[in-house]
PyMOL commands that place a pseudoatom at each C-alpha (Angstrom):
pseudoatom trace, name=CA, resn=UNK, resi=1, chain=A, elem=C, hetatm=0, pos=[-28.951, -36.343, 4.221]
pseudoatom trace, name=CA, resn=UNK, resi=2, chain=A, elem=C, hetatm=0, pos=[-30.156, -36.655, 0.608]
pseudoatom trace, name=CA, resn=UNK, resi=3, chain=A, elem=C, hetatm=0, pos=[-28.774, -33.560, -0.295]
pseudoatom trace, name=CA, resn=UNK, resi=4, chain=A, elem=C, hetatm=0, pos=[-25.071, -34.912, 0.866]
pseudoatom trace, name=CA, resn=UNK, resi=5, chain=A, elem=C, hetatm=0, pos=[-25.001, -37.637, -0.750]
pseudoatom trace, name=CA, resn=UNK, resi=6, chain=A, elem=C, hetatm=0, pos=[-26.170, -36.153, -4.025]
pseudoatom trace, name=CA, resn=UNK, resi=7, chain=A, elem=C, hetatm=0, pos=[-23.894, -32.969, -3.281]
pseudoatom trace, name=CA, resn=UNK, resi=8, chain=A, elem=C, hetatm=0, pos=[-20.742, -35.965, -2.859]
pseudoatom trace, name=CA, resn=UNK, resi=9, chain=A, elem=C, hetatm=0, pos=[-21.814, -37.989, -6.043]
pseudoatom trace, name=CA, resn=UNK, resi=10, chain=A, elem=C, hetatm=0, pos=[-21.722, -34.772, -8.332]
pseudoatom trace, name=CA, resn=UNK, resi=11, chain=A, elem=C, hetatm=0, pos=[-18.346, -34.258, -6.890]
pseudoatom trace, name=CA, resn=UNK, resi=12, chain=A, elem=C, hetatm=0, pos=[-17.364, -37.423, -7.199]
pseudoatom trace, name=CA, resn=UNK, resi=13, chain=A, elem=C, hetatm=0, pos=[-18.793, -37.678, -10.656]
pseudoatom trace, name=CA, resn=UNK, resi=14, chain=A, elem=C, hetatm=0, pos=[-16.945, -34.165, -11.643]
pseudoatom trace, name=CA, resn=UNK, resi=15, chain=A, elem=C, hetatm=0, pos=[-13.304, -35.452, -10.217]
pseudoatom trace, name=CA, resn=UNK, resi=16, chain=A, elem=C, hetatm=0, pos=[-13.702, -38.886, -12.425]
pseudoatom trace, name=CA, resn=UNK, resi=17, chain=A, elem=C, hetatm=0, pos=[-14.684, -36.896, -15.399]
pseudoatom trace, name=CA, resn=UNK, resi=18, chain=A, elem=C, hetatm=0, pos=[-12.298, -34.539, -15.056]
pseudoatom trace, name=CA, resn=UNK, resi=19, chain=A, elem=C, hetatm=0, pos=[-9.348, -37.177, -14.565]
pseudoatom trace, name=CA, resn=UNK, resi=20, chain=A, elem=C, hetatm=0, pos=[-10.461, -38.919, -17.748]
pseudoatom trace, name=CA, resn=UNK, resi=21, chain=A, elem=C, hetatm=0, pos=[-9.999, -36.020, -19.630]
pseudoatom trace, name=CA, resn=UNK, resi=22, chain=A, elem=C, hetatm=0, pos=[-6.822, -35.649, -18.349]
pseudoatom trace, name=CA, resn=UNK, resi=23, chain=A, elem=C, hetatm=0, pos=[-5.438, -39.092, -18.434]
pseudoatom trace, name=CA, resn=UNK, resi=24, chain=A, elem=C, hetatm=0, pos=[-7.034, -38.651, -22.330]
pseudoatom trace, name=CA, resn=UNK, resi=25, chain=A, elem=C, hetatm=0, pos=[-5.801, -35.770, -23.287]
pseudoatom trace, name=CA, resn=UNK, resi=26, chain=A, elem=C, hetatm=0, pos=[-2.248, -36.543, -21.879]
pseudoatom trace, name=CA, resn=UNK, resi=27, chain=A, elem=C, hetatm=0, pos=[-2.222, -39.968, -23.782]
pseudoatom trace, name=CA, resn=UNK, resi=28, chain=A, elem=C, hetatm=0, pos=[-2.261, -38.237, -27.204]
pseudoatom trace, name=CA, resn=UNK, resi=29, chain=A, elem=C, hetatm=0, pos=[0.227, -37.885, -28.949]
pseudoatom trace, name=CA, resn=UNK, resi=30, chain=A, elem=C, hetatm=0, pos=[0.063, -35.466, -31.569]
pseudoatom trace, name=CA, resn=UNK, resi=31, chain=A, elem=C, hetatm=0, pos=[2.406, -34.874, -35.069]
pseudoatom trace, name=CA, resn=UNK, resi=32, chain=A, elem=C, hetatm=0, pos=[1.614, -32.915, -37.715]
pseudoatom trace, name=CA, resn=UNK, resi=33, chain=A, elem=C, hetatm=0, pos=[2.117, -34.864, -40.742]
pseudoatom trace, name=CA, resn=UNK, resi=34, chain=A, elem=C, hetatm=0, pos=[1.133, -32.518, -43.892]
pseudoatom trace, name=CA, resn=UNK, resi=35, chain=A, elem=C, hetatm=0, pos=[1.425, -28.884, -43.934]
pseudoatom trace, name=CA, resn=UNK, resi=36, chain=A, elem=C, hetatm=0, pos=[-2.156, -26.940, -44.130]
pseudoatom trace, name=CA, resn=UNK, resi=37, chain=A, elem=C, hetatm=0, pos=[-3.200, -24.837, -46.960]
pseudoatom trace, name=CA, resn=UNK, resi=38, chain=A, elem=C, hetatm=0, pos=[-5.772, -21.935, -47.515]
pseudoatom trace, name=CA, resn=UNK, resi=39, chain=A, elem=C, hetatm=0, pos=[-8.565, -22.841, -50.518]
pseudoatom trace, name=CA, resn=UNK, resi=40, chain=A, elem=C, hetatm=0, pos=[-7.822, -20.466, -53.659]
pseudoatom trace, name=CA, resn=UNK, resi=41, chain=A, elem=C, hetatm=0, pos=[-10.283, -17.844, -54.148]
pseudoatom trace, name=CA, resn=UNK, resi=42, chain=A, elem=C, hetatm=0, pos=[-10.936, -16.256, -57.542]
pseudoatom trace, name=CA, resn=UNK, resi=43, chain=A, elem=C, hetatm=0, pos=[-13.061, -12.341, -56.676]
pseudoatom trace, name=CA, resn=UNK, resi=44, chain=A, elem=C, hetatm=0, pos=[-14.292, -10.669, -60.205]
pseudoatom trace, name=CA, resn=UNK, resi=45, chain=A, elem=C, hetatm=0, pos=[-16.342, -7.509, -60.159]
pseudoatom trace, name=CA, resn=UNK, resi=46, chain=A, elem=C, hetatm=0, pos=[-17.072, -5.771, -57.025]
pseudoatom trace, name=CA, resn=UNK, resi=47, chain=A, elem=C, hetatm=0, pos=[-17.046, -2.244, -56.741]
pseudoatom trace, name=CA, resn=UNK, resi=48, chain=A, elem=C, hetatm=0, pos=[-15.927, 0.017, -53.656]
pseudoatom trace, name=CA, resn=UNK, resi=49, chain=A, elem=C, hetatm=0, pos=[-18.535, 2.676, -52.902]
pseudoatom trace, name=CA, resn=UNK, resi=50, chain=A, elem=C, hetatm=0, pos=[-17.730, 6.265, -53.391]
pseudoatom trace, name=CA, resn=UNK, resi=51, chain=A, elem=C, hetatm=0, pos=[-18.240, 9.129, -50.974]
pseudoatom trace, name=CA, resn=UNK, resi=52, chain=A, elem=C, hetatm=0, pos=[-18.636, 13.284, -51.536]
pseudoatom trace, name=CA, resn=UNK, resi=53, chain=A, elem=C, hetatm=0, pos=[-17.605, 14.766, -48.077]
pseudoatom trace, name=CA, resn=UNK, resi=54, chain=A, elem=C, hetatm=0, pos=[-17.528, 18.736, -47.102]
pseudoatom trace, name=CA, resn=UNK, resi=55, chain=A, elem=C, hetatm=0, pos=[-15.212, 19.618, -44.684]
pseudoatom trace, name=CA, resn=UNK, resi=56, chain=A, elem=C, hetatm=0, pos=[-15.202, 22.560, -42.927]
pseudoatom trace, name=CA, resn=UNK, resi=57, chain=A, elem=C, hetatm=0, pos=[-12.522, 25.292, -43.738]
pseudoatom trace, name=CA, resn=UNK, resi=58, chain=A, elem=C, hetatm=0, pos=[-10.224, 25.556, -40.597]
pseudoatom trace, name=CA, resn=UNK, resi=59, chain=A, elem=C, hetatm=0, pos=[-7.411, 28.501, -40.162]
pseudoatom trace, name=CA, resn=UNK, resi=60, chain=A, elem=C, hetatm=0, pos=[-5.216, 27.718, -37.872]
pseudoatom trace, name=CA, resn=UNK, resi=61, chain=A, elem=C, hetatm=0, pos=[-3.156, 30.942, -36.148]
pseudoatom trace, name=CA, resn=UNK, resi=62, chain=A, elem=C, hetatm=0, pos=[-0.373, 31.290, -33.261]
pseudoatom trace, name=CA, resn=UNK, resi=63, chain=A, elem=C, hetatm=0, pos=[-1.225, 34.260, -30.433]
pseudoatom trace, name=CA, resn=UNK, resi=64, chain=A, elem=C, hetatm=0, pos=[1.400, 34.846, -27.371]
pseudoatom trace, name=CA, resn=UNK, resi=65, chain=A, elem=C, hetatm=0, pos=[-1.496, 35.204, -24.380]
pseudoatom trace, name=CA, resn=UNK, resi=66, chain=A, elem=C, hetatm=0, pos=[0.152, 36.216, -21.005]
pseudoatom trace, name=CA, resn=UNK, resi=67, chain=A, elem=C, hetatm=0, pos=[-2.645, 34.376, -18.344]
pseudoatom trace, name=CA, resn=UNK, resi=68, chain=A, elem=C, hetatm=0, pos=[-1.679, 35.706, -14.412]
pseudoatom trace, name=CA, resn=UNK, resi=69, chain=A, elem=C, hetatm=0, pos=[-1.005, 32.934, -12.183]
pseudoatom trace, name=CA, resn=UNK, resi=70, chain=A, elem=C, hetatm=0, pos=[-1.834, 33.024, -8.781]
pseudoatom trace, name=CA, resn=UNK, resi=71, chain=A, elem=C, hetatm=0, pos=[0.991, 32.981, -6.069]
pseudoatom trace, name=CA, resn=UNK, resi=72, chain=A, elem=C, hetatm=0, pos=[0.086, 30.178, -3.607]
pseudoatom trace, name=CA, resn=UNK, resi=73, chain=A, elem=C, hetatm=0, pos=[1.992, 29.862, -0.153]
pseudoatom trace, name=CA, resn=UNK, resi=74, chain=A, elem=C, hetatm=0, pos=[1.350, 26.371, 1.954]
pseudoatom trace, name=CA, resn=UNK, resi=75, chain=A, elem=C, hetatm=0, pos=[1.717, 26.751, 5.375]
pseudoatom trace, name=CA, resn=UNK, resi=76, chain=A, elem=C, hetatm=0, pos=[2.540, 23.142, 6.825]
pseudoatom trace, name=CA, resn=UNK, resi=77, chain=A, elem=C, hetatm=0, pos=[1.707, 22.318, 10.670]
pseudoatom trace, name=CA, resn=UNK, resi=78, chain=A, elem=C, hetatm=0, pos=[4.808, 22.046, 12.819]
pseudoatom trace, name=CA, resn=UNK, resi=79, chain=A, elem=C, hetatm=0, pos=[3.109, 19.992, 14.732]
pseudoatom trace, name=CA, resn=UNK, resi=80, chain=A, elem=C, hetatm=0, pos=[0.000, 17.335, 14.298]
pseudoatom trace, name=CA, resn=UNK, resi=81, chain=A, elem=C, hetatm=0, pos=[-2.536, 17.445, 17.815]
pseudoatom trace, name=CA, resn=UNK, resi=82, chain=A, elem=C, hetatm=0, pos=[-1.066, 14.091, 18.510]
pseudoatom trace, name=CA, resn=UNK, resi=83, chain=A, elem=C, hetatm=0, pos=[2.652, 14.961, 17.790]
pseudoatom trace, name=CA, resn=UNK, resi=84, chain=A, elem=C, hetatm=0, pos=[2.249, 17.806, 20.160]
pseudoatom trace, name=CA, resn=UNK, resi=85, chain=A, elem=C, hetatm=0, pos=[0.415, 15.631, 22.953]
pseudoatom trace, name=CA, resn=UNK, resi=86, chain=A, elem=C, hetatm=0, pos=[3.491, 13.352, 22.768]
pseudoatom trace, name=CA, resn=UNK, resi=87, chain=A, elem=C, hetatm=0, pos=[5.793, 15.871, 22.724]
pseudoatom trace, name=CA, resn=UNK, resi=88, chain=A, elem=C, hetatm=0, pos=[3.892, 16.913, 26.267]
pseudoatom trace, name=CA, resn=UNK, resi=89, chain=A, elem=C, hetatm=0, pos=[3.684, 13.826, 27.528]
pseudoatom trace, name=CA, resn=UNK, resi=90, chain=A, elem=C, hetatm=0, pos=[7.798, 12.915, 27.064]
pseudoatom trace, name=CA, resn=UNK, resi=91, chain=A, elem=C, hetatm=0, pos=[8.252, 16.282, 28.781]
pseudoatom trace, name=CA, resn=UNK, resi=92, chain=A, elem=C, hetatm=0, pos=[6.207, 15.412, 31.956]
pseudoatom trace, name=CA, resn=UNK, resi=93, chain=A, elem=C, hetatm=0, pos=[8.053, 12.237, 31.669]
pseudoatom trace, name=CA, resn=UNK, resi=94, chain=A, elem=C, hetatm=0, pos=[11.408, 13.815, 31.334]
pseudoatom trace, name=CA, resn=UNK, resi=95, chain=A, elem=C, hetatm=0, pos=[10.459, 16.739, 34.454]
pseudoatom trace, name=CA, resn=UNK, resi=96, chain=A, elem=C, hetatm=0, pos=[9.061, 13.979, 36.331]
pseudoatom trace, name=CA, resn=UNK, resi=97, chain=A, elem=C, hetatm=0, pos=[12.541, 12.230, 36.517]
pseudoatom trace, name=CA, resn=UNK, resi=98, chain=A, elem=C, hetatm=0, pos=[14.138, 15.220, 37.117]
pseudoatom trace, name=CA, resn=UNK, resi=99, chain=A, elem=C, hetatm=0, pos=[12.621, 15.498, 40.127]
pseudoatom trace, name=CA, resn=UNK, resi=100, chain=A, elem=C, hetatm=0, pos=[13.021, 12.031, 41.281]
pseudoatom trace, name=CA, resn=UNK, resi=101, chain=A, elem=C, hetatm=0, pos=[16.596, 12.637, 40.455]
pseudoatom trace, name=CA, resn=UNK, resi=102, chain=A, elem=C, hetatm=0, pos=[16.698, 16.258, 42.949]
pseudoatom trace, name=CA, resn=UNK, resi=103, chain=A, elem=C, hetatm=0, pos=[15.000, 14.347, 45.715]
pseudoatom trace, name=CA, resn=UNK, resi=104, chain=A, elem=C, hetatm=0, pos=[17.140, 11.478, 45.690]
pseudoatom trace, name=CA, resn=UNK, resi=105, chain=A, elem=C, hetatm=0, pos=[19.996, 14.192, 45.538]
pseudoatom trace, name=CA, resn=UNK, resi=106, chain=A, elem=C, hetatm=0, pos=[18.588, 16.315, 48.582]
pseudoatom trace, name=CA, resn=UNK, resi=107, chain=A, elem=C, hetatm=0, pos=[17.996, 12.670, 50.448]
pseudoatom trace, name=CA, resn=UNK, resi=108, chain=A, elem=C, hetatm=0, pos=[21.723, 11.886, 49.898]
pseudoatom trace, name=CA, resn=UNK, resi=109, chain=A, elem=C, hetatm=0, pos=[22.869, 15.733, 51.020]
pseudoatom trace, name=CA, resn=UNK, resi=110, chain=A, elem=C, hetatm=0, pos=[20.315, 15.393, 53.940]
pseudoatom trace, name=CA, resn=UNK, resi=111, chain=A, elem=C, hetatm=0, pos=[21.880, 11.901, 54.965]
pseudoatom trace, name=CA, resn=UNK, resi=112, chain=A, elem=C, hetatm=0, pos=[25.451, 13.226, 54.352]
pseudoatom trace, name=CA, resn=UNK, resi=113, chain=A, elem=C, hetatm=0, pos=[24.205, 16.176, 56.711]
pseudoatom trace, name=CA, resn=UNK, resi=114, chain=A, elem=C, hetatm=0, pos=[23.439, 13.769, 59.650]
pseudoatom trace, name=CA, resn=UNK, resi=115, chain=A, elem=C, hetatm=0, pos=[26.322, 11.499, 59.599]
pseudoatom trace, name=CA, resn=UNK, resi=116, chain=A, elem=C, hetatm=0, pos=[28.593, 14.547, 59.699]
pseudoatom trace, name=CA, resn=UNK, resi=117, chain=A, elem=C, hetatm=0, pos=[26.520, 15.991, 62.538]
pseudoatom trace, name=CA, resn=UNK, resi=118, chain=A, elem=C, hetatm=0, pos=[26.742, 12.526, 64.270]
pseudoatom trace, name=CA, resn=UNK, resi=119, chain=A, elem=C, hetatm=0, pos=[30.487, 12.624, 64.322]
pseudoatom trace, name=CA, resn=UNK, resi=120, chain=A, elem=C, hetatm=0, pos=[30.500, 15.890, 65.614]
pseudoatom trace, name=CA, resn=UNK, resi=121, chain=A, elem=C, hetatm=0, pos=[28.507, 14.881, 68.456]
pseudoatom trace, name=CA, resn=UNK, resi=122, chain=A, elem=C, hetatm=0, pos=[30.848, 11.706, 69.024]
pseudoatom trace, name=CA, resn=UNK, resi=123, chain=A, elem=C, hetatm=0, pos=[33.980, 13.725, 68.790]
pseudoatom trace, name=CA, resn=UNK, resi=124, chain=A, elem=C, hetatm=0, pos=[32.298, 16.126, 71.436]
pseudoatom trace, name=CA, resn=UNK, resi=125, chain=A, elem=C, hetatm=0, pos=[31.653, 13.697, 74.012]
for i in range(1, 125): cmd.bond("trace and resi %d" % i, "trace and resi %d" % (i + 1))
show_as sticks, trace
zoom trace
């Protein structure tokens, strides 16, 4: 419990100073008055150092060089594994309706069947 309070006071303690060097700071008002102005310097004497360098003698010549370049060819996959496997999968989807779609079809032909045969039979009696 120590430890909170302490750990609460140095907040505290941080927030207070920290808002008095606000409130501070934003109660100035500063205006320069007198321009600024750098001191005069008087330099005599002084010498630079001198240097005796060797450079290396460098030619420089143009030469045309023909280098080969290697002919690449980047075969791209049609298909990724998981393209194909959806691909598959909205085909079994689509054949899978289709077939819904026949039976339904041969149900209604079937039905269509009967009736007809049924009113053959009526008319025969």
């Amino acid at each position: 419990m120590n430890g909170r309070i302490c750990n609460k006071r140095s907040r505290l303690v941080t927030f207070l100073s920290g808002a008095t060097l606000v409130l501070t700071l934003g109660a100035c008002d500063v205006d320069k008055t007198q321009q600024g102005k750098l001191p005069e310097v008087d330099v005599k004497g002084g010498q630079l150092p001198k240097f005796d360098v060797d450079v290396a003698d460098v030619e420089i010549k143009k030469k045309t060089v023909e280098v080969p370049v290697p002919d690449i060819e980047v075969k791209m996959p049609t298909d990724t594994p998981s393209e194909e496997a959806a691909k598959e999968a909205a085909q079994a989807r689509n054949e899978a309706a289709q077939a819904r779609a026949n039976a339904e079809e041969e149900k209604a032909e079937a039905r269509a069947a009967e009736e007809k045969a049924a009113a053959a039979e009526q008319r025969a009696q």
